[in-house]
C-alpha positions in Angstrom: 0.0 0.0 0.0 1.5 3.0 -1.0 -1.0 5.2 -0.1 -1.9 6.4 -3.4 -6.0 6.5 -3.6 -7.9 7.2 -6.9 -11.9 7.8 -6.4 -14.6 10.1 -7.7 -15.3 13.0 -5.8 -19.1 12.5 -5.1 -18.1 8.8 -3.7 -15.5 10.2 -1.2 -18.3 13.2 -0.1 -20.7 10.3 0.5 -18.1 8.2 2.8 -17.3 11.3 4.7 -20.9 12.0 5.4 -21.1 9.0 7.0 -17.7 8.6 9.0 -16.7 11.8 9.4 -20.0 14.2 9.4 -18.1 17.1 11.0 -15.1 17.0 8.5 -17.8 17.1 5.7 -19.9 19.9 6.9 -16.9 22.4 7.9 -15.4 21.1 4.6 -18.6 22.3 2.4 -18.7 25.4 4.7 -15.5 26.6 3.5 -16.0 25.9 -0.2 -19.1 27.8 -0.6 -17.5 30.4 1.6 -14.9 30.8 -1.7 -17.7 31.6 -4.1 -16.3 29.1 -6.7 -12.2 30.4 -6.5 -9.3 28.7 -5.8 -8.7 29.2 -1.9 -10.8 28.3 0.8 -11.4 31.4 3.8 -8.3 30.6 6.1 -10.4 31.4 9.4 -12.9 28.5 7.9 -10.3 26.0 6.6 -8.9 26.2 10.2 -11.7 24.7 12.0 -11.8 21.7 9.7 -11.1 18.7 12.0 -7.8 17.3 11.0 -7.7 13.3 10.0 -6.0 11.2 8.0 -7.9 9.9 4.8 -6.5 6.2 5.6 -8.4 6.5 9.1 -11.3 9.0 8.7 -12.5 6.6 4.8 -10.3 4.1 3.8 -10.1 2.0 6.5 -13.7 2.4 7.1 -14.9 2.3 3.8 -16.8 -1.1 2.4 -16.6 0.4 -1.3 -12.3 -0.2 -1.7 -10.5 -2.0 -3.8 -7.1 -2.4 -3.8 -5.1 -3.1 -7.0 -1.5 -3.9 -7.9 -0.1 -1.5 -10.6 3.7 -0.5 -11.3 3.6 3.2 -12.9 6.6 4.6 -11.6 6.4 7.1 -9.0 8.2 10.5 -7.3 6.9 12.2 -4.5 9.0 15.1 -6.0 10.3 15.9 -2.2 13.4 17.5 -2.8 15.3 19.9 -5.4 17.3 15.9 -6.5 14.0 14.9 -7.2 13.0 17.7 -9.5 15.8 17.9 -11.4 15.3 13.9 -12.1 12.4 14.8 -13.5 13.3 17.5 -16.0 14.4 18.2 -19.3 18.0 18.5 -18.6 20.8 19.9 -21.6 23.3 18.4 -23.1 25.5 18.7 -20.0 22.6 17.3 -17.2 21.3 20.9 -16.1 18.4 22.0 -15.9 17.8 25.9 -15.9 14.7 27.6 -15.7 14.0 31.4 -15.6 17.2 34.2 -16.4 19.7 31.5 -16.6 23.7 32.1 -18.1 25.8 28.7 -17.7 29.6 28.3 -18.3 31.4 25.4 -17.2 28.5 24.1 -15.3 27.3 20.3 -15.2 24.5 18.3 -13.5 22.5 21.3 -11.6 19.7 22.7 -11.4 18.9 26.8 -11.4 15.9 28.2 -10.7 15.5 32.1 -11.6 12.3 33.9 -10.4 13.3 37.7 -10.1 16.8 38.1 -11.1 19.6 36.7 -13.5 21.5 33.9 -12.0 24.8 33.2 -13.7 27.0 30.4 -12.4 30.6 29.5 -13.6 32.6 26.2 -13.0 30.6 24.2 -10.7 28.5 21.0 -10.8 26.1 18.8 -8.7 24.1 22.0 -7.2 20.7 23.6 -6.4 20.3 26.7 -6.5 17.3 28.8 -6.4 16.6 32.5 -6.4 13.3 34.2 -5.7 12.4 38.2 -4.3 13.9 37.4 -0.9 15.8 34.6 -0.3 18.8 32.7 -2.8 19.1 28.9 -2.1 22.7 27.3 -2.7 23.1 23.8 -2.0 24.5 20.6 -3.1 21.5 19.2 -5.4 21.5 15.9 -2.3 21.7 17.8 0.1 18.2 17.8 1.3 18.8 16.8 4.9 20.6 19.6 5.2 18.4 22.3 3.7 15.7 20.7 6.2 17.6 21.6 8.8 18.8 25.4 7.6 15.4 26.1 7.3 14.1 24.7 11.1 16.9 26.8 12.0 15.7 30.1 10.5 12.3 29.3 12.2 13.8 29.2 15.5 15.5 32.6 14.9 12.0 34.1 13.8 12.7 34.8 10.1 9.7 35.9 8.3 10.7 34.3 5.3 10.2 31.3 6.9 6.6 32.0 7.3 5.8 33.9 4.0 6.0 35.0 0.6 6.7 38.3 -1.0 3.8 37.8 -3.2 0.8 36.3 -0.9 -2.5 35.1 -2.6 -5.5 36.5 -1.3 -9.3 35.6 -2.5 -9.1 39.4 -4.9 -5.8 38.3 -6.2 -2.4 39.3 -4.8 -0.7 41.2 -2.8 3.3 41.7 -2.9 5.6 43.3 -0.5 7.9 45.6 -2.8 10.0 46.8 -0.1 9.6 47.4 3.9 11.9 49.7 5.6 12.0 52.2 9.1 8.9 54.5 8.6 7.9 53.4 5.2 6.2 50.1 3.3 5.6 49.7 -0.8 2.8 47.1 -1.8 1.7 46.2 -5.0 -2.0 44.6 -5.4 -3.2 42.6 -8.3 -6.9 42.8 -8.0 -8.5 40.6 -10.5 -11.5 41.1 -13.0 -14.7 41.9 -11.5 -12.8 41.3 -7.6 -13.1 44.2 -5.2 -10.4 45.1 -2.4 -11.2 47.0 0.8 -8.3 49.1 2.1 -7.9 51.0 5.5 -5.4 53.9 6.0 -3.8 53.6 8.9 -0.9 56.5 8.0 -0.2 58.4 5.6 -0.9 56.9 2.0 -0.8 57.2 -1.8 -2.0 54.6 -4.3 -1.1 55.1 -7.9 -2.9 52.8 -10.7 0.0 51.2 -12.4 -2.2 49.4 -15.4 -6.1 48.6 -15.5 -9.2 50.6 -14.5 -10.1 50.9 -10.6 -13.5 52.2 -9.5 -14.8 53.2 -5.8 -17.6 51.6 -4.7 -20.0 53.9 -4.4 -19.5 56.4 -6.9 -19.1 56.6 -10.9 -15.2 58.0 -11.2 -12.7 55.5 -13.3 -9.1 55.4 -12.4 -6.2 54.7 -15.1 -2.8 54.2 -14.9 -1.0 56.6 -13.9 -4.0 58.5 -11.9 -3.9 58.5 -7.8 -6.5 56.9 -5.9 -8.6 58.9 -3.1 -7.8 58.6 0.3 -10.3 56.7 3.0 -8.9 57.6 6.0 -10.3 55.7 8.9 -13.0 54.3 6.6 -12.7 51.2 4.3 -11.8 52.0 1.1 -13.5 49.2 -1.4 -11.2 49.2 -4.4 -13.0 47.7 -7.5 -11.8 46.0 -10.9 -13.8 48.0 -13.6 -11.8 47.3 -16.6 -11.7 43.8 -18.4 -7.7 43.3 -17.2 -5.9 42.7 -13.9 -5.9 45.7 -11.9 -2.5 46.9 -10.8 -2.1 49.5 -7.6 1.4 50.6 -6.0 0.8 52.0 -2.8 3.2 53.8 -1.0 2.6 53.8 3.3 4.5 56.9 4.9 5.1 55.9 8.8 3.8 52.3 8.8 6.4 49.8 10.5 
């Protein structure tokens, strides 16, 4: 048993109803809660009794089957793992993103944000993104568990998350946080609204898109500034038929 479980989705509801009831009510909770997008409410996915499916169906269930099969399989739990999968070059590296190779063999380089250029080296992982550059030997994955339980003991917010954060409107990216000031982009997606609250001094600028003000007729394009709320919610809306794009620019926030 590999723990590797193919079933219909309707058949899996129906077994939960009947050994887990409280797992299949908190569960349908949160998905109408999302209004048919891709992320469930956090505050309701969080009260959703935890249990494994082996325990709360499988080993419960009278409607299993279990069947031999051989299709080769990766949990894809490391950076080895990844590059095994891949379509590697001539010299066993696989580079994604703003890659430059010379001299390089058997690694693989991951560029989100930046170039990465590496020179006369082999057998490594190493992966850029907006906040943190991984460098480490492509096995090493005991290792890079352990660099990264030590950054959560030393209270690293990278550890805990992304730049760019998901959120049920679209996204929200942290540009650049310093002593009395913060810069965040929002990506507000079509027909999405986004409530904002200023809390210190504050300038939004539409970078590309049309944003509208719930409550009142004026259209924002790029380059125009948004009004200010002040203690009230601002409800940002998506009028235009793109992605919305706003830089906002917080004078005195920490």
């Amino acid at each position: 048993n590999a723990g590797i479980f193919l079933m219909r989705a309707d058949t899996v509801l129906e077994e939960l109803d009947r050994f887990e009831p409280e797992i299949a009510a908190a569960s349908r909770r949160a998905f109408e809660a999302a209004d048919g997008g891709p992320r469930l409410p956090a505050e309701l996915y969080a009260r959703i009794p935890s249990a494994p499916i082996d325990k709360a169906v499988m080993e419960r269930s009278r409607r299993v089957a279990v069947a031999p099969c051989d299709p080769g399989w990766s949990d894809v739990g490391s950076w080895h793992a990844l590059w095994e999968l891949g379509a590697r070059d001539e010299r066993g590296n696989l580079g994604r993103g703003d890659v430059h190779l010379e001299e390089v063999s058997d690694c693989l380089v991951e560029a989100r944000e930046r170039l990465v250029v590496l020179a006369g080296v082999r057998d490594l992982a190493v992966v850029e993104t907006a906040d943190a550059v991984l460098v480490a030997g492509r096995e090493a994955s005991d290792a890079i568990k352990r660099a990264v339980a030590a950054l959560a003991r030393e209270g690293r917010p990278e550890v805990e998350r992304h730049v760019a954060e998901p959120r049920a409107w679209g996204e929200e990216r942290r540009v650049a946080e310093r002593p009395g000031y913060r810069v965040r982009e929002y990506e507000v997606q079509e027909g999405a609204r986004l409530g904002l609250t200023d809390r210190s001094a504050v300038v939004r600028l539409v970078v590309s898109g049309v944003a509208g003000i719930a409550g009142g007729d004026a259209k924002y394009g790029p380059g125009t500034l948004l009004p200010v709320g002040g203690t009230h919610e601002l409800e940002v809306t998506n009028a235009g038929g793109e992605p919305l794009r706003l830089l906002e620019i917080a004078i005195g926030a920490s």
